[in-house]
KEDREN-183377 format. One record per residue (C-alpha): chain; y, x, z; residue number from 1. Coordinates in steps of 0.1 Angstrom, whole numbers, plus 5000, padded with zeros to 4 digits. Example, Ala and Ser with C-alpha at 12.3 -4.5 7.8 and 13.67 -1.06 7.14 Angstrom:
! residues 2
<chain = A&v = 4955&u = 5123&w = 5078&n = 1>
<chain = A&v = 4989&u = 5137&w = 5071&n = 2>
END
This chain:
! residues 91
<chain = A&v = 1851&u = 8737&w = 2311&n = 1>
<chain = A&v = 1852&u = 8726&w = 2275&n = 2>
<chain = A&v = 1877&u = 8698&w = 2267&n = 3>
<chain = A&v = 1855&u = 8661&w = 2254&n = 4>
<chain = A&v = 1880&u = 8668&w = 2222&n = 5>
<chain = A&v = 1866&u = 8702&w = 2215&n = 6>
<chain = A&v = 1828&u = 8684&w = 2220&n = 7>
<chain = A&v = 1839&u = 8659&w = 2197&n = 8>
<chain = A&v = 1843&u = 8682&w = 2169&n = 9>
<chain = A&v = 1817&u = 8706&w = 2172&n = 10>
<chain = A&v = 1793&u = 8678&w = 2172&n = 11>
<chain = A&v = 1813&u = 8666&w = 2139&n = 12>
<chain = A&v = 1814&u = 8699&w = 2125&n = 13>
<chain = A&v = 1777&u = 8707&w = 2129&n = 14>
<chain = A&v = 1768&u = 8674&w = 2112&n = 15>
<chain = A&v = 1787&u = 8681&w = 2082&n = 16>
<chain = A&v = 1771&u = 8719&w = 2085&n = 17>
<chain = A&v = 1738&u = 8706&w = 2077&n = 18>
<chain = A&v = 1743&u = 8674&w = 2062&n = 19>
<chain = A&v = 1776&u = 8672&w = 2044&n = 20>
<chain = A&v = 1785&u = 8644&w = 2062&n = 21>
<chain = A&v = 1817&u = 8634&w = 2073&n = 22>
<chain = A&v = 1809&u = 8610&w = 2103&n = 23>
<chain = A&v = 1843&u = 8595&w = 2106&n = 24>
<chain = A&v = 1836&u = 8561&w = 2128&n = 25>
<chain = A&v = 1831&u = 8573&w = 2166&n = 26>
<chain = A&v = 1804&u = 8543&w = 2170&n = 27>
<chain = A&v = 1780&u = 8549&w = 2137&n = 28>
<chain = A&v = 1745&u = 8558&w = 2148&n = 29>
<chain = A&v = 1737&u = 8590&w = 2139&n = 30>
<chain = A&v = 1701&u = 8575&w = 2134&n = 31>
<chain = A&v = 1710&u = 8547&w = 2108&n = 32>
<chain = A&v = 1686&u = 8549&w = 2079&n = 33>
<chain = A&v = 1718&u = 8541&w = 2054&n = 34>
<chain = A&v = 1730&u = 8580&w = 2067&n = 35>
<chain = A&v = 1701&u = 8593&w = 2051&n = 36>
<chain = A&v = 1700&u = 8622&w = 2076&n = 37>
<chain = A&v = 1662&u = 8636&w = 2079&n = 38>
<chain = A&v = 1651&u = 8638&w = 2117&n = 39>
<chain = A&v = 1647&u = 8675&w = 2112&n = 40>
<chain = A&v = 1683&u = 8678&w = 2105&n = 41>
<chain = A&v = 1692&u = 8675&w = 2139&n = 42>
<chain = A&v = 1669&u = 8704&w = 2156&n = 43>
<chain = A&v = 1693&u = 8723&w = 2136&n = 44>
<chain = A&v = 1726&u = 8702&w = 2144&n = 45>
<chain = A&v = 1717&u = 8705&w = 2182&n = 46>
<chain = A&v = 1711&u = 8742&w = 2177&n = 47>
<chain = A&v = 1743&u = 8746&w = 2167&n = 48>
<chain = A&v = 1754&u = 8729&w = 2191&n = 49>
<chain = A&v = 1739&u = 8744&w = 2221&n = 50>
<chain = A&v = 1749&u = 8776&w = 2204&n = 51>
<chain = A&v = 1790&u = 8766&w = 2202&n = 52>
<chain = A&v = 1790&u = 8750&w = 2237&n = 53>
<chain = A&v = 1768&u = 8780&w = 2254&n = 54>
<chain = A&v = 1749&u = 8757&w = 2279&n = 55>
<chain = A&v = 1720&u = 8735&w = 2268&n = 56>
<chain = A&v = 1722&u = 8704&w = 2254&n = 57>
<chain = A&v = 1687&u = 8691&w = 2248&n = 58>
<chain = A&v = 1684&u = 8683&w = 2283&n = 59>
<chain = A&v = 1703&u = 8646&w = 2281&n = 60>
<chain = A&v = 1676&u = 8633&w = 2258&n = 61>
<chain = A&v = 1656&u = 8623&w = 2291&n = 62>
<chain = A&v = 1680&u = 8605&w = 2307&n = 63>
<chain = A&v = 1692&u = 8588&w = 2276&n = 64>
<chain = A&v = 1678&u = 8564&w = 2249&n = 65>
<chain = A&v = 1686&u = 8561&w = 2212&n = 66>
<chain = A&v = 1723&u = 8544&w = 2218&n = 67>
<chain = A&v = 1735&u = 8579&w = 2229&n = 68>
<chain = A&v = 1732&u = 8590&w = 2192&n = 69>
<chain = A&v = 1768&u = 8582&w = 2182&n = 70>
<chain = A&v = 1800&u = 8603&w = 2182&n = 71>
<chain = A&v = 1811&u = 8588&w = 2212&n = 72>
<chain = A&v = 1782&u = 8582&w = 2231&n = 73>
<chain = A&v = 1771&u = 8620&w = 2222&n = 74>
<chain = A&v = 1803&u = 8637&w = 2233&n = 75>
<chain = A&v = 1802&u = 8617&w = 2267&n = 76>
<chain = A&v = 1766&u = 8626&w = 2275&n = 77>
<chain = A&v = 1774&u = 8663&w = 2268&n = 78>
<chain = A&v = 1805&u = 8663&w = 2286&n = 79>
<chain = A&v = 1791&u = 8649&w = 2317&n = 80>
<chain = A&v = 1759&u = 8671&w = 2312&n = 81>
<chain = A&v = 1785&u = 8696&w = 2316&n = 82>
<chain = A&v = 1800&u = 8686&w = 2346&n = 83>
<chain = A&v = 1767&u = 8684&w = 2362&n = 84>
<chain = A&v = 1760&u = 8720&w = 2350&n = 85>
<chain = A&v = 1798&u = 8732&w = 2364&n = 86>
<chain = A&v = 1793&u = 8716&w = 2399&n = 87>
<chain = A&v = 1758&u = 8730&w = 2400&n = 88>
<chain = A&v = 1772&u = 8769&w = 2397&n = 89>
<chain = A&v = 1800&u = 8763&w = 2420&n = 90>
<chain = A&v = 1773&u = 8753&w = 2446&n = 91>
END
């Protein structure tokens, strides 16, 4: 199971990948016009992504809304989509 630390920085370190953007504040909205980040951007943020973490991550969007699009709120969603996926092979 992957530690919320490590989801932290892959998340960090995928935004900087295609943006070269150091997100620094935990609670900044990923979706704030003043980042400048074009929506496209993140199809290829949440590729690599799903790519570091090898499980899908794409799936949270339905139970979430836009307030999951922070640091924090990101790596939580992820790490309990996680869980879920975990207790659902040990079935």
């Amino acid at each position: 199971m992957i530690l919320r630390e490590e989801i932290k920085e892959t998340i960090r370190s995928a935004v900087v990948e295609v943006t070269d953007l150091a997100i620094l504040d935990d609670d900044t909205c990923l979706l704030d016009s003043h980042l400048r980040i074009p929506p496209v951007a993140f199809l290829y943020i949440f590729d690599i992504i799903e790519k570091q973490l090898n499980f899908p991550v794409c799936d949270f969007f339905a139970k979430n809304t836009f307030e999951v699009m922070t640091l924090k709120n990101l790596t939580e969603a992820l790490y309990y989509e996680q869980t879920l996926a975990v207790k659902k092979c040990s079935v």
